[in-house]
Every structure is written in C-alpha cells, then in structure tokens.
KOLDO-158097 format. One record per residue (C-alpha): residue number from 0; y negated, z negated, x negated. Coordinates in nm, 4 decimals. Layout:
BEGIN
SITE     i         c2         c3         c1
SITE   NUM          Y          Z          X
...
***
This chain:
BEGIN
SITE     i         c2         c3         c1
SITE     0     1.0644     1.1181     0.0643
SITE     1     1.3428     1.3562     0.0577
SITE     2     1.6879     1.2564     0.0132
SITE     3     1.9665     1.5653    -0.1024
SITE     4     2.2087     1.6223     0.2114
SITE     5     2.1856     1.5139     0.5688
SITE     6     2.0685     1.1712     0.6607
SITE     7     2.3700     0.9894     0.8478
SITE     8     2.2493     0.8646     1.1770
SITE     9     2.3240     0.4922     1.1524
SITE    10     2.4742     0.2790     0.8125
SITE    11     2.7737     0.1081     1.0302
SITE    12     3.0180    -0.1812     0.8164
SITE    13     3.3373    -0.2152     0.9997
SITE    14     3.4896    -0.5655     0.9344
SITE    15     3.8452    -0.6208     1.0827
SITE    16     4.1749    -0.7033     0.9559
SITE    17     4.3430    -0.4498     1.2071
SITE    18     4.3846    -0.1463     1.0060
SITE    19     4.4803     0.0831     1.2548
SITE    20     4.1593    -0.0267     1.4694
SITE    21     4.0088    -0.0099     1.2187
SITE    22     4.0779     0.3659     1.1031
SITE    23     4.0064     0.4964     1.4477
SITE    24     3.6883     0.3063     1.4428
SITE    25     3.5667     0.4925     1.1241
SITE    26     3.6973     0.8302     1.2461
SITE    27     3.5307     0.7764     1.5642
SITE    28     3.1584     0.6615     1.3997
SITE    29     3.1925     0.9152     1.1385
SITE    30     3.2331     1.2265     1.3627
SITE    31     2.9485     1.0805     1.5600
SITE    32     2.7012     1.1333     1.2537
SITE    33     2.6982     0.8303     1.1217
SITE    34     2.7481     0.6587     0.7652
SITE    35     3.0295     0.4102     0.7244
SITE    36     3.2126     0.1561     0.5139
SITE    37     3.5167    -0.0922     0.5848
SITE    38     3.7214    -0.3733     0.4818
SITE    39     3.9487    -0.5924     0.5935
SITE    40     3.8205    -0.9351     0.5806
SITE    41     3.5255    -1.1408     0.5938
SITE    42     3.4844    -1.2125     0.2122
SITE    43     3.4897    -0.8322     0.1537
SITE    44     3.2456    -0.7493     0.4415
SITE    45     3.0152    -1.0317     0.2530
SITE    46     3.0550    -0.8119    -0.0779
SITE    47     2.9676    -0.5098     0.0602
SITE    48     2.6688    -0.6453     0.2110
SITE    49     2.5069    -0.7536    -0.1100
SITE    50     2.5408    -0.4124    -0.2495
SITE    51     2.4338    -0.1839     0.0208
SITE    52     2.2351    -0.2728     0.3189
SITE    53     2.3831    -0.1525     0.6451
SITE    54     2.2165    -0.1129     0.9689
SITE    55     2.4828    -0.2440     1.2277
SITE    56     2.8285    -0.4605     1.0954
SITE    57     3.1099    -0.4488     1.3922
SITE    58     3.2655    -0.7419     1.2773
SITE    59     3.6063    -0.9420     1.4055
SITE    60     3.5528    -1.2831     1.5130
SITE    61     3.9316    -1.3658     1.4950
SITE    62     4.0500    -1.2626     1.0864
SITE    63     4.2562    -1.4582     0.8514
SITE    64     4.0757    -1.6693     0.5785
SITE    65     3.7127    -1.6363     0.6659
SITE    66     3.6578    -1.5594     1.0547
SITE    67     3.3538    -1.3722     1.1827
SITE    68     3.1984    -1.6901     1.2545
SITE    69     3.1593    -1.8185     0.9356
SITE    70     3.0652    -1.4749     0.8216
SITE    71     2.7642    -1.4999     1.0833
SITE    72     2.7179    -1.8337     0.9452
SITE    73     2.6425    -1.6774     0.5912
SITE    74     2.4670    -1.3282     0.7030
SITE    75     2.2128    -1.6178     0.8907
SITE    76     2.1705    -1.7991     0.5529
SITE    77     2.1336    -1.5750     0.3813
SITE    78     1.8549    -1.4064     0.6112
SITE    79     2.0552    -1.0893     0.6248
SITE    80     1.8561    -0.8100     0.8616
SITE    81     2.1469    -0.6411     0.9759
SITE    82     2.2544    -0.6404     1.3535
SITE    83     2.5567    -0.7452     1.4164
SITE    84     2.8103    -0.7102     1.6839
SITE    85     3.1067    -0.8602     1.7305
SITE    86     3.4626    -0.7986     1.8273
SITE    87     3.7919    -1.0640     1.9729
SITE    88     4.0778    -1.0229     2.0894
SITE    89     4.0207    -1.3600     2.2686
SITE    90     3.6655    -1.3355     2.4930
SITE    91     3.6138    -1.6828     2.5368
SITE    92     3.2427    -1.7896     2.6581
SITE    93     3.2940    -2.0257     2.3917
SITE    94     3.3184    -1.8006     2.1633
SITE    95     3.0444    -1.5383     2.2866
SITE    96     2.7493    -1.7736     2.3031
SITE    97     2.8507    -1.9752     1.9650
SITE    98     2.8520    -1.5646     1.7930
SITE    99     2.5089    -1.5319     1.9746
SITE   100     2.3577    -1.8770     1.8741
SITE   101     2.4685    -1.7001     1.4832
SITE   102     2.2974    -1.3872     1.5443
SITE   103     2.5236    -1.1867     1.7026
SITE   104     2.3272    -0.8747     1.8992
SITE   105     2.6243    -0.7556     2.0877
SITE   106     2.9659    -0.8875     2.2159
SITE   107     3.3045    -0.6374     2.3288
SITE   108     3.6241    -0.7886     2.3976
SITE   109     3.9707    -0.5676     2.2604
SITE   110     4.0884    -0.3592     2.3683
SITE   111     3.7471    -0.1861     2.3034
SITE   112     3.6464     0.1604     2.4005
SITE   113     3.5152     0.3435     2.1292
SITE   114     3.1992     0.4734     2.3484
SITE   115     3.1309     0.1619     2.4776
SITE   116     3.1157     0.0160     2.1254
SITE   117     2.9146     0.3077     1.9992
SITE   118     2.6570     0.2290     2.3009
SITE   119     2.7016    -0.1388     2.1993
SITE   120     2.5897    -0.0135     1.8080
SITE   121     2.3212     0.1784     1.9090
SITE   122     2.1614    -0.0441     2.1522
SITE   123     2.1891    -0.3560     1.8786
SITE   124     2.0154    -0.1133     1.6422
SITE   125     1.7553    -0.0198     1.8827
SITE   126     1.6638    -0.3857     1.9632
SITE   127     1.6482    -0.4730     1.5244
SITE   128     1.4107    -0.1534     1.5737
SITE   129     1.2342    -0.2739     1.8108
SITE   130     1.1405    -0.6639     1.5787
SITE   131     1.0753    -0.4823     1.2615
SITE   132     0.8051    -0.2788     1.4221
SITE   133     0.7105    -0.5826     1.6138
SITE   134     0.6697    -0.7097     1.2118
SITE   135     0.5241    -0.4168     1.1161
SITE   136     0.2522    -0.4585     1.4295
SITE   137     0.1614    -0.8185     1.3052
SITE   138     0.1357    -0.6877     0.9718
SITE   139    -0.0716    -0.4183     1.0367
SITE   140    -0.3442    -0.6845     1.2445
SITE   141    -0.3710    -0.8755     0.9779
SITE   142    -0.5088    -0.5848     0.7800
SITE   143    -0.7358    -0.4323     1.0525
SITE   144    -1.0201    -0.2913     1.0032
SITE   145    -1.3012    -0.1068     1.2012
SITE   146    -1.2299     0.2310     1.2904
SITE   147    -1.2616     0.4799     1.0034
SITE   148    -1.5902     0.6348     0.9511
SITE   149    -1.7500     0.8171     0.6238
SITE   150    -2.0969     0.8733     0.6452
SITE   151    -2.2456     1.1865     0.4205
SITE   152    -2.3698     1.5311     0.4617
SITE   153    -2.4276     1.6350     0.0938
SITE   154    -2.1728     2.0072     0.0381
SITE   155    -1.9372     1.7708    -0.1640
SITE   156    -1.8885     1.5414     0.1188
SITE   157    -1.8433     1.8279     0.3452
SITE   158    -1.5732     1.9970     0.1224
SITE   159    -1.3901     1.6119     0.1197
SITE   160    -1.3891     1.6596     0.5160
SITE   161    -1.2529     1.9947     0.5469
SITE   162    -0.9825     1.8657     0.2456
SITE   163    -0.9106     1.5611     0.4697
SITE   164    -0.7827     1.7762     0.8076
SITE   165    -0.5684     2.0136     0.5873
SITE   166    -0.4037     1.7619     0.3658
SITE   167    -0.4039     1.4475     0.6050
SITE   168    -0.0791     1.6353     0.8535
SITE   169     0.1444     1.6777     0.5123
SITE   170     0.3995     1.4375     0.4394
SITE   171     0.3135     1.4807     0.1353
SITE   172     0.2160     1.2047    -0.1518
SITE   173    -0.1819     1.2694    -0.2542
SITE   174    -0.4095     1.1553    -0.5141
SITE   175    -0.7542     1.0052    -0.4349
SITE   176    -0.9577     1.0069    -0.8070
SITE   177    -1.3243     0.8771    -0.7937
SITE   178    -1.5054     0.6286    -0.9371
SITE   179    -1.5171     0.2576    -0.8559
SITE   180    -1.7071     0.2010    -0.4800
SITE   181    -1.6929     0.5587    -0.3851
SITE   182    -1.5266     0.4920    -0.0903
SITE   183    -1.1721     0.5605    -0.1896
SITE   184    -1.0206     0.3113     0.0797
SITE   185    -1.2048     0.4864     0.3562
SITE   186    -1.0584     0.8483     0.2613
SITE   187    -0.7198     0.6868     0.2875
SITE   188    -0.7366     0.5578     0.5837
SITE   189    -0.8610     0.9054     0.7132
SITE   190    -0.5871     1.0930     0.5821
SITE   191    -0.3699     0.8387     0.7619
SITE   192    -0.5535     0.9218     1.0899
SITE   193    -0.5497     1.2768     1.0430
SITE   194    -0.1492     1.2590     0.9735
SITE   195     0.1471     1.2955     1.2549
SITE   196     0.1802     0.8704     1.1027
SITE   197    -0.1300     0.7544     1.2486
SITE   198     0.0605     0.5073     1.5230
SITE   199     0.2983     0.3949     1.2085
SITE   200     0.1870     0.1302     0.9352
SITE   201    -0.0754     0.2043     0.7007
SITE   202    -0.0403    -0.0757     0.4524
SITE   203    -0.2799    -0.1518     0.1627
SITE   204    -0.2556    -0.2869    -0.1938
SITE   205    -0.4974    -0.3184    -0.4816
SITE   206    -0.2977    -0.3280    -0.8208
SITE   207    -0.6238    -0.4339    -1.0037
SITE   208    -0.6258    -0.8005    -0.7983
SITE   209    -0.2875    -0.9231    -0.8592
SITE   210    -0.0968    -0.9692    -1.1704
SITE   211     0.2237    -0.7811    -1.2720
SITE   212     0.4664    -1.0231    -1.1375
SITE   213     0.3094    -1.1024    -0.7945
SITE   214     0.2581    -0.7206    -0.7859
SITE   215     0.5966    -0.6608    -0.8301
SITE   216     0.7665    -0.8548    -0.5227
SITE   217     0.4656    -0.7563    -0.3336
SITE   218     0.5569    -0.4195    -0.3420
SITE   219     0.9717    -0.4570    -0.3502
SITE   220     1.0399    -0.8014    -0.1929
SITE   221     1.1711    -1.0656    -0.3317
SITE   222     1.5105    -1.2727    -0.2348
SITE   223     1.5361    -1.6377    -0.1950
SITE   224     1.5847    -1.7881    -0.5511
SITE   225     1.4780    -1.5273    -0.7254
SITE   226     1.1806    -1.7101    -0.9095
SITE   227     1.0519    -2.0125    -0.9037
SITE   228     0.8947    -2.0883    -0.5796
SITE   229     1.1111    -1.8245    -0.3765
SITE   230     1.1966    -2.1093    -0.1050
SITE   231     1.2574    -1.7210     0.1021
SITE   232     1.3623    -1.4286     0.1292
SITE   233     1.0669    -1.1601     0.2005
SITE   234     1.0460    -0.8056     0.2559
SITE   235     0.8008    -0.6065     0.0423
SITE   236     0.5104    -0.3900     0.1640
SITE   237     0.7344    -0.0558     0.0883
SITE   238     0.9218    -0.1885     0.3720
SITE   239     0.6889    -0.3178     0.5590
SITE   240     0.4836     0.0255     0.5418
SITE   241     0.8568     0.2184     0.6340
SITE   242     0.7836     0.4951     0.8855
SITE   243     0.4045     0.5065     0.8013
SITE   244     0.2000     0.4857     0.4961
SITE   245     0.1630     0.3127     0.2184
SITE   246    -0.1963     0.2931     0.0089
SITE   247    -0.1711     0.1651    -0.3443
SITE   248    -0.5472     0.1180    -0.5245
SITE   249    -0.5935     0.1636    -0.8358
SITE   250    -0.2104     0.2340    -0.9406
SITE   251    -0.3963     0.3449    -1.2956
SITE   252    -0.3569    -0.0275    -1.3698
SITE   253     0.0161    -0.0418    -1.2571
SITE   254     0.2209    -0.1620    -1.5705
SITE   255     0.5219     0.0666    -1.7134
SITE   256     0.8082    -0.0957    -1.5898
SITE   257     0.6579    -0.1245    -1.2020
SITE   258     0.5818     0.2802    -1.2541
SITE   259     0.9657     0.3472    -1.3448
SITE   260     1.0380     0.1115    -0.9902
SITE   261     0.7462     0.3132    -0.8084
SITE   262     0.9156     0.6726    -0.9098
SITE   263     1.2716     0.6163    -0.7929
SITE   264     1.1348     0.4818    -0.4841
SITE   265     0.8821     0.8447    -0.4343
SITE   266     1.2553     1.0253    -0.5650
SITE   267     1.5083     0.8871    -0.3789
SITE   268     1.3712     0.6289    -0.1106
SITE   269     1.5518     0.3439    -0.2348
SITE   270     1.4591     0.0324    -0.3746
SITE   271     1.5944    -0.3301    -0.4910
SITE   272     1.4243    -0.6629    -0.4220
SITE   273     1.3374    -0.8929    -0.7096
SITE   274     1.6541    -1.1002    -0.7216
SITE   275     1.8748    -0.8421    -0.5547
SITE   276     2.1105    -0.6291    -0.6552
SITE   277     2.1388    -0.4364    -0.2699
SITE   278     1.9735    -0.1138    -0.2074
SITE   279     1.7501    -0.0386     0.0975
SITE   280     1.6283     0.2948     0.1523
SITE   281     1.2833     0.3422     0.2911
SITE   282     1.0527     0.6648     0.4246
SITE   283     0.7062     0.6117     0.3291
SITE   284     0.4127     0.8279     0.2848
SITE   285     0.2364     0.7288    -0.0371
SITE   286    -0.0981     0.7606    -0.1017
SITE   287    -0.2637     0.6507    -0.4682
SITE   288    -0.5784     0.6192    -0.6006
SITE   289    -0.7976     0.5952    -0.9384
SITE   290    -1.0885     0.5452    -1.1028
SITE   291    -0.9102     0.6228    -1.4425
SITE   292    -0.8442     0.9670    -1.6055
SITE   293    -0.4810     0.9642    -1.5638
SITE   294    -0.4430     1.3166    -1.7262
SITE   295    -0.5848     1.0892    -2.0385
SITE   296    -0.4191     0.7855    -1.9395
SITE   297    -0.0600     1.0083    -1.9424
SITE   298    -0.1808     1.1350    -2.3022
SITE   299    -0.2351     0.7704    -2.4409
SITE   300     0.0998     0.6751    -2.2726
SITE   301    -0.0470     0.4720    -2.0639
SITE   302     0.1191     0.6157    -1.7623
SITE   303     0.4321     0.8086    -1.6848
SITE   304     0.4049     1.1636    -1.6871
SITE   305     0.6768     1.2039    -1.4676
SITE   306     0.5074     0.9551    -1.2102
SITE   307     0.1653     1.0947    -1.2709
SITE   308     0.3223     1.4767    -1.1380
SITE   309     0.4942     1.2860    -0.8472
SITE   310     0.1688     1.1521    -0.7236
SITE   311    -0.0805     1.4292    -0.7848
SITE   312     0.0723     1.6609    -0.5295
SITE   313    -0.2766     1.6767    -0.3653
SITE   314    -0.5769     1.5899    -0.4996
SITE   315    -0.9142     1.4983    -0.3581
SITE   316    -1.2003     1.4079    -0.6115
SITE   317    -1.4868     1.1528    -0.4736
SITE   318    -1.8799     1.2525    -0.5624
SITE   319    -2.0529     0.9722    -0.7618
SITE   320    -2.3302     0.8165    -0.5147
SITE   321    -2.5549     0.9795    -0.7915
SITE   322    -2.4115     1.3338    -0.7016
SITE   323    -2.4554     1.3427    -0.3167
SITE   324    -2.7905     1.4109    -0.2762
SITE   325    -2.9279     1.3906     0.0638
SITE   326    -2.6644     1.1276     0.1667
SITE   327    -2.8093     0.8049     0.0478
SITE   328    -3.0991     0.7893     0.2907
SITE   329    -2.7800     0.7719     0.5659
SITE   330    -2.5729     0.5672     0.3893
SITE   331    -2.8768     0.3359     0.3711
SITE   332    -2.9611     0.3814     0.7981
SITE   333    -2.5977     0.3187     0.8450
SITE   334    -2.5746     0.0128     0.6362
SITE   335    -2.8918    -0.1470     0.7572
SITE   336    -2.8527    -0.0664     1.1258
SITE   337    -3.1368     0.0285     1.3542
SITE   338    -3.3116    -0.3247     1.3900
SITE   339    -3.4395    -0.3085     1.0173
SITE   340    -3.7156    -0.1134     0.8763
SITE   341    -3.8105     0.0080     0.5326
SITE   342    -4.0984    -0.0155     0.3125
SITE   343    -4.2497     0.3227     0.2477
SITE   344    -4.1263     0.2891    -0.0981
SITE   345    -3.7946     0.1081    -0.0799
SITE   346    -3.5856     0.4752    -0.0059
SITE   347    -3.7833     0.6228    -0.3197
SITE   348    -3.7028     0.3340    -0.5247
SITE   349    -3.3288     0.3658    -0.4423
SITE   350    -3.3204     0.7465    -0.4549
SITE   351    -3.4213     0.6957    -0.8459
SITE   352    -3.1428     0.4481    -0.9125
SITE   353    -2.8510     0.5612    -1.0549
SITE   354    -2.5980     0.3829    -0.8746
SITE   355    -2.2927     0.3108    -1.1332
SITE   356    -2.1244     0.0985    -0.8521
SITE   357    -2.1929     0.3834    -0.6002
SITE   358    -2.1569     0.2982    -0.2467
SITE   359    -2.0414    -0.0617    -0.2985
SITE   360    -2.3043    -0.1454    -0.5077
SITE   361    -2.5760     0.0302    -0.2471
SITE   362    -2.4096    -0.2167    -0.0193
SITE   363    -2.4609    -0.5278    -0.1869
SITE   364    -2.7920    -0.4164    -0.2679
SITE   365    -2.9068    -0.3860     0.0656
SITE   366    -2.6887    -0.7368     0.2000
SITE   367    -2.8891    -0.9254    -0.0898
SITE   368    -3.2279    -0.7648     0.0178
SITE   369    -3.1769    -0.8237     0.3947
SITE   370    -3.1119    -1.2019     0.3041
SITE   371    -3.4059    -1.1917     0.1318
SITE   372    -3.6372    -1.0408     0.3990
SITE   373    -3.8856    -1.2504     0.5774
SITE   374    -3.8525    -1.0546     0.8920
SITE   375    -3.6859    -0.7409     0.9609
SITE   376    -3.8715    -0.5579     0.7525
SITE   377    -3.6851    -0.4275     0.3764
SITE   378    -3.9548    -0.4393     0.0755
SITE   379    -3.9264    -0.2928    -0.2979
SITE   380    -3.9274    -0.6510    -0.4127
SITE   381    -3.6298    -0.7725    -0.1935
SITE   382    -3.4331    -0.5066    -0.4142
SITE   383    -3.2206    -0.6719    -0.7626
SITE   384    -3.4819    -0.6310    -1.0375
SITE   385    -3.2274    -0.4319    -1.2067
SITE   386    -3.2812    -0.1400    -0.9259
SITE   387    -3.6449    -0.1785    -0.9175
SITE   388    -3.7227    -0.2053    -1.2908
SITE   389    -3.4728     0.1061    -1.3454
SITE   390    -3.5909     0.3456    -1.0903
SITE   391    -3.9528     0.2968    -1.2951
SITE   392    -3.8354     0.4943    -1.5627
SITE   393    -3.5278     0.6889    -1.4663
SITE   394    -3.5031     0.9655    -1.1790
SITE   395    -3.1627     1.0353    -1.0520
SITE   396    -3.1253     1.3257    -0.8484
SITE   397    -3.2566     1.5483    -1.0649
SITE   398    -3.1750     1.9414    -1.2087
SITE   399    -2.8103     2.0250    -1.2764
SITE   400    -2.8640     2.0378    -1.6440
SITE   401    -2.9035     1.6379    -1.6698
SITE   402    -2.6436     1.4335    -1.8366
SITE   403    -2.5462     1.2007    -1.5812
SITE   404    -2.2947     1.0169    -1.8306
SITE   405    -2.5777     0.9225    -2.0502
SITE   406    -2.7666     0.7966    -1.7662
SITE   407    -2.4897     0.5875    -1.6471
SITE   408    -2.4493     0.4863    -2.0105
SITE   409    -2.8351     0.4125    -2.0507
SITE   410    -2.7681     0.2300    -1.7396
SITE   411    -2.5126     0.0183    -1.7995
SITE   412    -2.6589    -0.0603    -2.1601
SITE   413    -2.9919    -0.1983    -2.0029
SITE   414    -2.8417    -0.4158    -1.7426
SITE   415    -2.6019    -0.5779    -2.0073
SITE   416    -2.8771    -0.6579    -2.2484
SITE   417    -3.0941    -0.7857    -1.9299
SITE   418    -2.8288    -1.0641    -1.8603
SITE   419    -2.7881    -1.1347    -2.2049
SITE   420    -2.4127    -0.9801    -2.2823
SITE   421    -2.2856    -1.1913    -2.0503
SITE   422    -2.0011    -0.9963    -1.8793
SITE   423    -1.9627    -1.1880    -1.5409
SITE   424    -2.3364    -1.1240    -1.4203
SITE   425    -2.3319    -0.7530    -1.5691
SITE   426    -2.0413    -0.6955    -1.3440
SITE   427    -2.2031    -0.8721    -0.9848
SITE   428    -2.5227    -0.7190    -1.0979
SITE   429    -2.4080    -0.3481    -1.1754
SITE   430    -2.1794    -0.3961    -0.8209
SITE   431    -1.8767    -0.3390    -0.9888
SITE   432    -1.5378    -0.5746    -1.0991
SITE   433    -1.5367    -0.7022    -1.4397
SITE   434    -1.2111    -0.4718    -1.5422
SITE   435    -1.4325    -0.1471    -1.4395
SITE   436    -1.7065    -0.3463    -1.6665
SITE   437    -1.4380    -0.3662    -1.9850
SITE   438    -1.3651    -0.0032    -1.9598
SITE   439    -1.7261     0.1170    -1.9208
SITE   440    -1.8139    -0.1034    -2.2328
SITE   441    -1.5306     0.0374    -2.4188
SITE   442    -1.5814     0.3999    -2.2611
SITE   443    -1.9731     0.4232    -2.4081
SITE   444    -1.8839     0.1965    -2.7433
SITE   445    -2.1311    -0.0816    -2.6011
SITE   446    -2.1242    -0.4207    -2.8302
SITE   447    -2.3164    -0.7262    -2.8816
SITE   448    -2.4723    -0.6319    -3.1479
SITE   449    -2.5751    -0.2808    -2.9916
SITE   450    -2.7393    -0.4725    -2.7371
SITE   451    -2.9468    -0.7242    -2.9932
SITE   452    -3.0322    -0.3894    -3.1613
SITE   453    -3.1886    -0.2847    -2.8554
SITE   454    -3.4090    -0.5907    -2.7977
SITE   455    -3.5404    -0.5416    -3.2013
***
C-alpha cells in the first residue's frame, strides 16, 4: 500500500511542560526524518494518543497536574503499544525502576542530549519491533502448515505455475477466482513463497466461516469495551499480517460496509479498531479469492466496484478438477501415498466423475474409501455410491464441445434427489459447504419439486 509523500521514519509524541525543550526536541526529531506531535501536559499527551497512534512518546516524569507516572499508569491500562521513554529532571532510582515497572522502555536524565535521546528512541522502537514480530511468529505457528506443494501437469496447471513466479515478487494485491476446492489456499501460499515477503506473516481468513460481526474485529481489532464480551483489547489480523501478507477467502461473501473498511485500508494503509476512534497505519500485501463471479456480483451490487478494481490487479483463474485432464491420476498417487494400491477400475471410475467439489471433494473421497478398505488395497465399492453410480452413465473428460455446466448441473440435480432434498447431506456428499450448495441450487433453478419431478 502506497501512501502520497515520504513515509516519516518514526511517529515520535513529545510530552513535556518545558516549552523551550520541548521546541528543540521537535526541531531536532523532525530534521532527523521523523513524524512528530507535542503538548504540554499529560492529559493532552493522553488525547493525542487516542487519536493517532505513535510509535515512541518521550514523556516528562516531573509535569504539573498529571505526572508521567500516572500517564504510564493509564497508557498500561489502557494496553497502549507504544514505547515509551521517559525524561526527569530528578534521576532518582526510585523513580527509574517505578517508570520501568509502568512500561517505560528507556530512561535519560536532563539535561538530555538530543543524540543520546534519539539513540534512546530508536533503540525503544527497535525492542517494540522486536515483540510484535515475536507476536507475529506465534501467530504465524499457530497457522502452520506443511510446506506448499501443488500437484498437476495438465497445460492449465502449467500456465498457473509460470503465472505464480511472475506475479508472486509484485507487491501487488492479486485475485485468485476458481471454484470451491480447487486449491485456492495452496496458490496463495505460493505466491507468498515466491514474493520478497516470504520470511514475513502470511495470515489467513475465510469470510464464508464467520459472521459479519466476528469478521469485522477479526480483521480490524477490537478495543476493550467495545462489545459485549470485549474483557480486551486485541489487535486484528491486518496488523497482525503488517510487513507480510494477508489472505482473505472468499471476500465475495464480505458484506458492504466491511468492503468500504477493506478499501481504505488497500488506499491508504490505515485502519480503526472496533471501538476506536485512533488510526494505525499498516503495510500489507493482500491477496483475495472467489468462487463467485464478481464482475456479476459488482453488476447486482453485490460488491463494490471500486473494491472489486482494487483487488483484481492480477488475476489467476483455477481449472475445475473436471478440466485438468491427466492430473487426477497424481492428485490421486499423491493423496493416497505409496503404501495403497488401486483396483484396476477404481482410477476409471474416478476419471468419469465429474468432480463439482474438485480437489476437496477427490480428497474426501479417497479418506472415506481408505477407511473403508479391508487392507491396503482401494476397491470401486469403497468409493460414495454417488461417484460410482455417476461415473456409470456420465464420462467426464471428454471432447471440447461438451457442456460441462450441464454436467455439473445434471450432477448436482441427481445427488440432491438421491438424499432426498435434504441440503446438509447434498453438501458432505457433493464435497462442498452448504453456502456453495445454496448458490448452485439457485445458479441451475433446482427445487423440490424439480427433484420429485425427476423421480415420476
């Protein structure tokens, strides 16, 4: 994300009641490349702070009214993330360790030396640099995941690859369409491997398994109080993923008012926590994905157009599983593993199918059939019916001049009538999530009563 004009060095508050001090102090910082603000007393340095987050605060300890300890006091209650260090007149080791005990990074005694402090700044901010990625580490553990590996051969895949090394080294936001269990997660993580980011965050979020409001301070952060339950203050995954990447699934199903938050975040790199009125400015690389139509979605006003432009800088399209021929027989080696055998006419059998839940679906498929298997052997009738019974009648990788909508339609049609309309086992059985279920039944105008027609 690009901001307009130079990016100052450092955010620096200066809280002291000794204007001159604090004039030079300013000069000094400013000149150096940094951003600053200042005021002369603790209740104002308190203000400032809940409208603009700083990096470092060189506060006073010894000021009229409220003293920098009891401004320590409330940046600690308040879970403030600034560092902080702090300035007196009277360097008492009282004094020192109570300020340190608060929070306090850094400790001078006046009369200060301006490069001393502005080592003093820069080393606080370093260390505060030093925890968030130690956050950002923890974070990033409790998402890992085995090292990134798509398996295909087909010329589609191929063309993905070669789109993968050019795109992955931009900076730039890019659009992963395909539909559902293609494998969009995988391509992500790729491009994040591929990019200069690959030692920074990549963070992941699925807007399709959390409602609108849990999205919402998942993605900004929330501040203590701000709903019910919000015993604490906690960052959201834009700042979490700051540095590195962030992967939102599915933003198709991202509500209006979370797309207007998502732009000015991709705009301007700034953002405000649910309950906050304080801006924090982030640098994330975003990548989205879909299985929706968002050209259509835009058209039905469904989705920003401004947003939809922001995101689609890059493209790459996923194949259907039923487009990549040649790559299912290694999909199905690499899911299995090399202890497990196949039936001479399990591969066949799955070749035919037409796989509306693609890859995931191929996966569940085989977990169910190896469960199923008396040794280590895979037979046609450890496969769902619904695969077996299909691939009797319908051939999948066939000429180009084959409607694979109707197919999927036909598909989809058969499966829901098999488990008599009953939405929940359509979904499991098809491999697919019950809101990808909804939209196919809406998509190919499939009802009840189409369904008891069928049986007639």
């Amino acid at each position: 994300m690009s901001t307009a004009g130079a990016k100052p060095d450092l955010q620096i508050l200066l809280v002291d009641d000794d204007a001159d001090l604090r004039a030079d102090m300013a000069r000094y910082f400013q000149v150096q490349g940094h951003g600053v603000e200042q005021c002369a007393s603790g209740e104002e340095g308190l203000e400032l702070l809940e409208r603009q987050a700083f990096d470092v605060v060189v506060l006073d300890l010894m000021m009229p009214g409220m003293t920098g300890l009891d401004v320590l006091k409330e940046l600690q209650h308040r879970h403030a993330e600034c560092e902080v260090v702090v300035l007196t007149g009277e360097a008492t080791v009282e004094a020192a360790v109570e300020a340190m005990k608060l929070g306090a990074r850094e400790f001078l005694r006046k009369p200060i030396s301006l490069k001393e402090l502005d080592r003093l700044v820069r080393k606080a901010h370093d260390t505060g640099q030093l925890r968030k990625e130690n956050l950002q580490l923890k974070a990033m553990l409790r998402q890992q995941h085995k090292p990134t590996e798509i398996v295909g051969e087909s010329l589609q895949m191929q063309e993905m690859f070669r789109l993968i090394a050019r795109v992955g080294p931009t900076n730039k936001p890019i659009l992963i369409q395909g539909e559902s269990g293609t494998g969009k997660e995988l391509v992500a993580r790729a491009l994040h491997e591929a990019s200069p980011l690959v030692d920074k965050p990549l963070v992941v979020i699925n807007c399709a398994a959390l409602p609108e409001t849990l999205l919402e301070s998942e993605l900004f952060g929330y501040e203590k109080g701000a709903f019910t339950g919000a015993t604490g203050m906690k960052p959201g995954l834009f700042e979490v993923a700051d540095g590195g990447t962030l992967f939102i699934d599915e933003i198709g199903e991202l509500a209006l008012g979370l797309q207007a938050k998502l732009l000015r975040v991709l705009e301007d790199g700034t953002l405000r926590r649910v309950g906050s009125v304080k801006e924090r400015r982030v640098e994330v690389r975003l990548i989205a994905a879909t299985n929706r139509d968002l050209h259509q979605e835009v058209k039905d006003k469904h989705f920003r157009e401004d947003l939809f432009y922001r995101i689609n800088v890059l493209t790459i399209h996923l194949p259907p599983l039923r487009q990549r021929a040649g790559d299912l027989k290694l999909l199905v080696e690499h899911l299995t593993g090399p202890e497990w055998q196949l039936d001479e006419e399990v591969l066949p059998t799955l070749e035919r199918y037409s796989w509306p839940g693609n890859v995931r679906q191929l996966q569940n498929a085989l977990d169910r059939a190896m469960i199923l298997a008396d040794d280590d052997r895979i037979r046609v009738e450890n496969l769902p019916p619904e695969i077996v019974n299909s691939a009797h009648t319908r051939p999948v990788f066939m000429a180009s001049d084959v409607d694979l909508d109707t197919l999927t339609k036909d598909h989809v049609l058969e499966t829901y009538r098999r488990h008599d309309s009953n939405k929940a086992r359509t979904a499991r059985a098809l491999g697919i999530g019950r809101r990808t279920l909804y939209r196919l039944l809406e998509k190919y105008n499939i009802t009840d009563a189409e369904t008891e027609r069928q049986v007639s």
